[in-house]
Each structure stands twice: as C-alpha cells, then as structure tokens.
C-alpha positions in Angstrom: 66.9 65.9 22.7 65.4 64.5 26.1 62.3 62.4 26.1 60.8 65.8 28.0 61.7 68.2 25.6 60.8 66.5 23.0 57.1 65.9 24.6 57.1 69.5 25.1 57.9 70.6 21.6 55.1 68.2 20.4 52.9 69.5 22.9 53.3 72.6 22.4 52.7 72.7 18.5 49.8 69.9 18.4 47.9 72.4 20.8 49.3 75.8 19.2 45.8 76.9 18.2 43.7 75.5 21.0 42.5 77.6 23.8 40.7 76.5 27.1 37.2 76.7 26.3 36.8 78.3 30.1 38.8 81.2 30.1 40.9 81.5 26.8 44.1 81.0 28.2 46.5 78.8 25.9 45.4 75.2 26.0 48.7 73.8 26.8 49.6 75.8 29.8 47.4 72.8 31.3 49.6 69.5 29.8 52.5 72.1 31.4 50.7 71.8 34.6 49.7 67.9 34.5 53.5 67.1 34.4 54.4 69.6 36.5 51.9 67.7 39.1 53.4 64.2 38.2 57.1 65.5 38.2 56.7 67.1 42.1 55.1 63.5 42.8 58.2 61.9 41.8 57.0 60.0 38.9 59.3 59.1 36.0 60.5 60.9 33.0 58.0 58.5 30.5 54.8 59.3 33.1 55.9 63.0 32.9 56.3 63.0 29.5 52.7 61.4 29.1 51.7 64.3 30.9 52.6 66.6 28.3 50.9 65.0 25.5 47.9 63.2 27.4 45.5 65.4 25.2 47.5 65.3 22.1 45.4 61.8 20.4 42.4 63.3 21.7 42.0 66.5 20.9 44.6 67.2 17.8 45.4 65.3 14.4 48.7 64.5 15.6 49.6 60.7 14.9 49.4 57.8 17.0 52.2 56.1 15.1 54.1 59.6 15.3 53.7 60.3 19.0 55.2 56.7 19.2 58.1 57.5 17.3 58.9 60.4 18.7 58.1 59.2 22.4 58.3 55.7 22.2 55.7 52.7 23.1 55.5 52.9 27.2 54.7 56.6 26.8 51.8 56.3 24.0 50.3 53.5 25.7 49.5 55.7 28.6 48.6 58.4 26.6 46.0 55.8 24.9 44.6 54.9 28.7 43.7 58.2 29.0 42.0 59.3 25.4 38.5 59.2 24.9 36.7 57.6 22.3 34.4 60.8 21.4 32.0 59.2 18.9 30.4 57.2 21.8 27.9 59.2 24.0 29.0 61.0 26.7 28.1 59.0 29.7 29.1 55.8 28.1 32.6 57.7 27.0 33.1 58.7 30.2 32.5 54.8 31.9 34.6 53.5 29.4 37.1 56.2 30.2 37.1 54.8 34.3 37.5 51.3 32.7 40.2 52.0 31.3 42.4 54.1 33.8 41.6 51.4 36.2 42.8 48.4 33.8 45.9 50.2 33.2 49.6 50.9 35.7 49.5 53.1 38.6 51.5 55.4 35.8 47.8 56.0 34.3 46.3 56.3 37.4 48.9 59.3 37.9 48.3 60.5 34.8 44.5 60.7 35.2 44.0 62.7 38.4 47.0 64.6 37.8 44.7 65.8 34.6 41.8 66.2 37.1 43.4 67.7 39.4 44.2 70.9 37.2 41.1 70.7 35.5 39.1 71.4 39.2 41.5 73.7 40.1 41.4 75.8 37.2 37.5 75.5 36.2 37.3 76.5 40.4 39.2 79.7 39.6 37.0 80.2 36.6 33.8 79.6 39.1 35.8 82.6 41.2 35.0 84.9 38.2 32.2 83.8 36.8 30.0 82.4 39.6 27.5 79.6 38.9 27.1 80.5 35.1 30.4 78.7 35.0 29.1 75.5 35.3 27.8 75.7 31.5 31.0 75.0 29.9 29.9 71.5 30.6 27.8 70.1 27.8 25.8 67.6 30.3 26.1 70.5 33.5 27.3 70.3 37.2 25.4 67.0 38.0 26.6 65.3 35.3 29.8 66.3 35.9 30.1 65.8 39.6 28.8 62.1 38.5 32.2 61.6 36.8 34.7 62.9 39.0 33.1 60.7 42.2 32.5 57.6 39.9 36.5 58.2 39.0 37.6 59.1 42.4 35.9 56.4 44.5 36.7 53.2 41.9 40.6 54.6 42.6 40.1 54.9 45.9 39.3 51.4 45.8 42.8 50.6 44.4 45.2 53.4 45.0 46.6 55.6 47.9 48.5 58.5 47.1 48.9 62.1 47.8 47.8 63.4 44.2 44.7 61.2 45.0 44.0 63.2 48.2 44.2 66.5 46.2 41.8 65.3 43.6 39.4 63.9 46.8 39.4 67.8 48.3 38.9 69.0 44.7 36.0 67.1 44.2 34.7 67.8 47.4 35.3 71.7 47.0 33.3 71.4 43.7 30.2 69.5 44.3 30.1 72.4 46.9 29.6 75.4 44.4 26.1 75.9 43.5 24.9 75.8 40.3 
C-alpha cells in the first residue's frame, strides 16, 4: 500500500467518530481537504501524507510510535510541528504552536496554512449560515482568534512566499472582516 493510502486509511479510522464541532459534517473530510491543498501545490507524497493525519496526535489516541511505523519518521515529524500541546493555556499553546511551524521545513509551513486555509474557508461558510453567532465555536471568540491567524500569517510572511500563503492572507483578511 502507498504511503497515501495508507495515511488515508489511518485518517480515516483515527477520526471515524469525530465531527466538526461547526457544522457536523465528518471531521475528516477536512485532513481530505488539507492534502488536497498541499497535493495541487505540488508538494510531496510525505507533506501530503502529513496532510492527512496532521490532527491524528492531537485530537485521537492514535500512537506516536504507530503513526511512525506506519508512515515513517519524515512524515510524523511534521505531524509533531503541527500538534498542540493542549494542557498549556490557550494563548500560550497557540505561541508555542507559531514557534514551532516557524522552527521547522517549509514542508510544515505548508502543512500549517494548508490546515488554515480550510479551517477559514469552511468556518466562513458556516458564518454564511449562521451569521455572527458563528463566532462562538471559538472558546476565546473572534478577537482572540483573529490574534492567531495574523500573529501566524505575518511571522511567515516574514520567511516564506508562496501561493497557499496568499490564500491564507485573503482568508484572514475576509475574516477579521465579519462582525461579531
């Protein structure tokens, strides 16, 4: 089995249960879209594959030493760059998480705003439904979470040009736009 296939099948069972907390649409129809987003930018197999399972150390009880098996080192180490450490608070998380995507490959950095990028454009079709009350599936609210995406997007900016980066940019700019 390809390195792809194999992400997906792990993707697709680690998240089986998990819905987006947004709409209720299955959870991983968004690692689908994150490497869909890094495949179209021409990224490798290993960055797509990362893709797939970016959420899977996070937010399920699958394995570290698992995911490595199955997916080798290159690919868990980006999936690592990406996971946040949720016993810390959520501001701090969230610092340590830009810390770490900008310590890490260009692969990461990928990786990241790929993940941003379908976050803004699906919590922005949410906002289509649901108006400003949408904002409240953020714990810390719209402020808060404008914060993050500009503290990410402009310390990559800093370091990184590239098309996905653009998108995210627009995003961004298209959210801190809705009212709250």
């Amino acid at each position: 089995m390809d390195l792809y296939q194999t992400a997906l099948n792990i993707a697709t069972v680690a998240h089986k249960e998990q819905i987006r907390k947004h709409n209720g649409s299955p959870y991983v129809v968004h690692p689908i879209m994150v490497a869909r987003y890094l495949e179209q930018a021409g990224f490798k197999e290993e960055v797509v594959a990362a893709g797939l399972v970016h959420d899977v150390l996070e937010d399920t009880d699958f394995s570290e030493a698992d995911l490595r098996e199955a997916l080798g080192s290159e690919v868990v180490e980006m999936v690592l760059a990406v996971s946040e450490d949720k016993n810390l608070v959520w501001e701090e998380r969230k610092e340590k998480y830009v810390e770490s995507v900008l310590s890490a490959s260009e692969s990461v950095w990928a990786l990241s705003v790929a993940d941003k990028i379908h976050n803004a454009q699906d919590f922005i079709e949410h906002y289509a439904i649901s108006g400003p009350a949408g904002w409240q599936v953020f714990n810390r609210g719209k402020d808060k979470k404008i914060w993050f995406e500009r503290l990410l997007l402009s310390q990559l900016q800093l370091v990184w040009q590239h098309p996905l980066l653009d998108q995210y940019a627009a995003l961004v700019d298209e959210l801190e736009k809705l009212s709250d």
